[in-house]
C-alpha positions in Angstrom: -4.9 25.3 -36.7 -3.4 26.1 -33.6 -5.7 25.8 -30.4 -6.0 28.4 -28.0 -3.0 29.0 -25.7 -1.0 26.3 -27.7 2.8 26.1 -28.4 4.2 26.1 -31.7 7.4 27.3 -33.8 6.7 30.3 -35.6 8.9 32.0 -38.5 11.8 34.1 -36.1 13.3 36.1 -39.0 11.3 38.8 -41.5 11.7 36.6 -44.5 12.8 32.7 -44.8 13.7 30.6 -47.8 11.5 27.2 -47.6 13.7 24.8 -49.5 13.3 21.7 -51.1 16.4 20.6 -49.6 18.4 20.5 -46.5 21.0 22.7 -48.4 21.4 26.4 -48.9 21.9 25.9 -52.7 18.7 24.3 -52.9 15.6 25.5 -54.6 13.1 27.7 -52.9 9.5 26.3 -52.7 8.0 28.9 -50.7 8.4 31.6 -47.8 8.1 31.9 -44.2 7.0 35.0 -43.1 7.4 36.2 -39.6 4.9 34.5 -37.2 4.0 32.0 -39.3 3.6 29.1 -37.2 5.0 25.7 -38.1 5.0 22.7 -36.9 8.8 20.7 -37.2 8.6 17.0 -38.6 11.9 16.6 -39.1 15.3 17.3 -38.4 18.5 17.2 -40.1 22.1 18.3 -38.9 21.1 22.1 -38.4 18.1 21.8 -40.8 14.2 21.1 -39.7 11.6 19.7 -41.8 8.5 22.1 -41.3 4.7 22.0 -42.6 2.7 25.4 -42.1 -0.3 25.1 -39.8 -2.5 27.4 -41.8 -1.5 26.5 -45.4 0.0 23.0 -45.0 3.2 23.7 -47.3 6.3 21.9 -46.3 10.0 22.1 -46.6 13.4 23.0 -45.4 14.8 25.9 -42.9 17.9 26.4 -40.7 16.9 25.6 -37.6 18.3 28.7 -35.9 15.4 30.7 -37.4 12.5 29.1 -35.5 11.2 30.2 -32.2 9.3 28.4 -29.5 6.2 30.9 -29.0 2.7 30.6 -27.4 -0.1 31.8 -28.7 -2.9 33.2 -26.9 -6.3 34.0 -27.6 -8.2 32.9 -30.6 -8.5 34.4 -34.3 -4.8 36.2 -36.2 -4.0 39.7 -37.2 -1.8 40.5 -39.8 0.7 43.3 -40.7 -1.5 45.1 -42.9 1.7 47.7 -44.2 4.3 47.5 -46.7 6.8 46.8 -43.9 6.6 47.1 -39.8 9.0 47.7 -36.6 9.0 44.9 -34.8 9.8 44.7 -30.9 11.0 42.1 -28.3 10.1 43.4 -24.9 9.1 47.1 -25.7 12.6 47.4 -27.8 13.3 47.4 -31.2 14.9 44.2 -33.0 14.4 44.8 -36.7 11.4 44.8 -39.5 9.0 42.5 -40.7 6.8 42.3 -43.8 3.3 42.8 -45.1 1.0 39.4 -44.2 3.5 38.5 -41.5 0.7 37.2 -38.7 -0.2 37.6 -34.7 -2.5 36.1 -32.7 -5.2 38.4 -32.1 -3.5 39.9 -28.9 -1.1 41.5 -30.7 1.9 39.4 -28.8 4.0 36.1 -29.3 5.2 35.3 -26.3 8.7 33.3 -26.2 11.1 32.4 -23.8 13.3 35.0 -25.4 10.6 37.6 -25.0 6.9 39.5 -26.0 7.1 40.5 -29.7 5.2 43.1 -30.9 4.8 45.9 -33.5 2.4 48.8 -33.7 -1.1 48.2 -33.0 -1.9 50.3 -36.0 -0.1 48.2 -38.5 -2.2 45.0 -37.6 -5.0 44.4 -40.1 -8.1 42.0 -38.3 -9.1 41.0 -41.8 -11.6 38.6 -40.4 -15.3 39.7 -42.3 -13.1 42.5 -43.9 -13.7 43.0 -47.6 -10.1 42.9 -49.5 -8.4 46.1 -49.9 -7.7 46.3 -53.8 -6.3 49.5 -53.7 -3.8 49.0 -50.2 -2.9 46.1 -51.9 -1.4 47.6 -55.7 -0.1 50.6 -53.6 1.8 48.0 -51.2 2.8 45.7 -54.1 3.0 47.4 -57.5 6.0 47.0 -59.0 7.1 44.1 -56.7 10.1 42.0 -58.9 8.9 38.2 -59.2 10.9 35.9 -57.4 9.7 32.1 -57.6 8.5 31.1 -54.3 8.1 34.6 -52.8 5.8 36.0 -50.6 6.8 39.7 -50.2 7.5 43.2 -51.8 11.0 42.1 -52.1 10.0 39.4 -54.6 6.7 37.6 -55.0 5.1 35.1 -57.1 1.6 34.7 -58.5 0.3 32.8 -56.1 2.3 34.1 -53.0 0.9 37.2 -53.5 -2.6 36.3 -53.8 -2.5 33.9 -50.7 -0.8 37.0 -48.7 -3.6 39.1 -50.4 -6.7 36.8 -48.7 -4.8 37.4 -45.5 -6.6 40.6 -45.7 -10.2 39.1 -45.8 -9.3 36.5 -43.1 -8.7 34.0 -45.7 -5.8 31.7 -45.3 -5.2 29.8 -48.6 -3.1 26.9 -49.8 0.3 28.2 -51.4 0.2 26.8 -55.1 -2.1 27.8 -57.8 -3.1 24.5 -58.4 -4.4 24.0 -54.9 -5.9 27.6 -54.2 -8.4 26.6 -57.2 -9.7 23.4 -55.3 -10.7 25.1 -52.3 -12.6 28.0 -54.1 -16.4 28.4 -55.7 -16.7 28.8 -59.1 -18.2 31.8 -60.1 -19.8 33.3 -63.6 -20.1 36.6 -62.2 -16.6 37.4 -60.6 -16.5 40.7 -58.5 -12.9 42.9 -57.6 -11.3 40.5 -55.5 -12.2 37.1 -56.9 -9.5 35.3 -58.2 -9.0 34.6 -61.9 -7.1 30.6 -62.4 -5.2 30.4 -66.0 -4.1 27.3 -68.0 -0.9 27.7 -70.5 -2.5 28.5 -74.0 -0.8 26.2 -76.0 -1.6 22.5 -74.4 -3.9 20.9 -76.6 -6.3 20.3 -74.1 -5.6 22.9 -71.0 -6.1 21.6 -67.4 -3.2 22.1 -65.3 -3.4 25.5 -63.1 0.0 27.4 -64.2 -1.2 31.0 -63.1 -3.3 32.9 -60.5 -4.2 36.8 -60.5 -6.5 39.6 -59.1 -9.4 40.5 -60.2 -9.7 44.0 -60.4 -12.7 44.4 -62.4 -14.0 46.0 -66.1 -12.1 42.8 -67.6 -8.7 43.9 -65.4 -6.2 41.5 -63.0 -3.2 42.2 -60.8 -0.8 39.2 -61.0 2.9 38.8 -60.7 4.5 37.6 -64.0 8.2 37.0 -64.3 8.6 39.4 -67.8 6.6 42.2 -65.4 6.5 41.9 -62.0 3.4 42.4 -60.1 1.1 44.9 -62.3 -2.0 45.5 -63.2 -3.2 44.0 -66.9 -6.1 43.8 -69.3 -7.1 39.8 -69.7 -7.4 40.6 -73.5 -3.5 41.2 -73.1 -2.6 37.7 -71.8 -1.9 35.5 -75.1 0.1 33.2 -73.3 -2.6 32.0 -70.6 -6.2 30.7 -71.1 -8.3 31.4 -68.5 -9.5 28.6 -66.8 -12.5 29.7 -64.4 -13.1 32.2 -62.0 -13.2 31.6 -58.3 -14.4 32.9 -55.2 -14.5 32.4 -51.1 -17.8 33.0 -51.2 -19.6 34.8 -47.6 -17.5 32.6 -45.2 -14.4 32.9 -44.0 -12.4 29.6 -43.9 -9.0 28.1 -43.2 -7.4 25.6 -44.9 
């Protein structure tokens, strides 16, 4: 994590394409959401080489969309609404999304500038139970976009790791990780997470799918034939379900 007072490069734009490549044309692995601080390995005639500080995730930006900032204070805030004004020195500069992130003051401070947005879009999900229904109002309907981490296209797993946001829960970005760091649980509650293996392997181990659970035998996943809705588990012939997982009482960051 990022210590107290310490610089980094955070996500300068609303929404970025992490890429596999150096190369516009290459595929999209993951997100960057705004604030989202990095930490650049490498770079590469106008590319950089970034890993995420809270999930680990690498890949490829432009460089022009990362910004020297300082973070102060301890413990993040995230935009807790569909979509948020966002400020540099009291003025207006654009929008930013739902599970963008701020330190806990409420300000990145930059050599271009403070950036803000309201105080009342900021969610402290730290001990904060995770809010089912903000959540389906804020997403339903969202298209699926491999690699996406917004309303304007998500992914199973981006949207569940932007979900835990909301409980103070920073998770991994791929299914397959978010299972290892998880309890099992035979008694899942609304909230929980529900891991699925592709029905028809012979002998089903590799995570291919994540979801909500909702409760009364319901999820809310993101599936590229339906975007992010609600479902019955009965309904899902093309997944077995693999286990149920929870964070447990604790917060933690990966």
């Amino acid at each position: 994590m990022v210590a107290k007072g310490e610089f980094c490069w955070i996500a300068g734009a609303a929404r970025t394409a992490l890429r596999a490549e150096p190369d516009h044309r290459s595929e999209q692995v993951s997100e960057l959401l705004w604030g989202e601080p990095q930490q650049i390995l490498e770079e590469h005639r106008g590319w950089a080489y970034v890993r995420g500080w809270l999930d680990g995730y690498a890949g490829w930006v432009p460089s022009g969309v990362l910004l020297p900032a300082w973070r102060e204070g301890e413990g993040w805030q995230i935009v807790g609404v569909r979509q948020a004004p966002l400020y540099r020195n009291g003025r207006p500069v654009g929008w930013v999304s739902v599970g963008s992130l701020w330190p806990k003051t409420g300000f990145w401070r930059t050599a271009a500038g403070d950036y803000t947005t309201l105080p009342e879009a900021l969610w402290p999900g730290e001990g904060r139970k995770l809010p089912l229904g903000r959540l389906r109002r804020i997403f339903q309907g969202t298209p699926y976009h491999w690699g996406g981490k917004s309303p304007a296209g998500v992914d199973c797993s981006g949207l569940v790791q932007v979900a835990y946001r909301f409980r103070g829960v920073f998770l991994p970005r791929d299914a397959y990780q978010q299972v290892e760091v998880l309890s099992p649980t035979d008694s899942p509650g609304p909230g929980d997470l529900v891991f699925f293996t592709a029905a028809e392997e012979k002998a089903p181990s590799r995570i291919v799918h994540v979801g909500l659970y909702l409760g009364a035998g319901h999820i809310f996943h993101a599936t590229p034939s339906g975007g992010v809705h609600g479902v019955p588990l009965s309904a899902l012939f093309t997944h077995r379900i693999h286990s149920y997982r929870t964070p447990g009482e604790g917060n933690f960051v990966i």
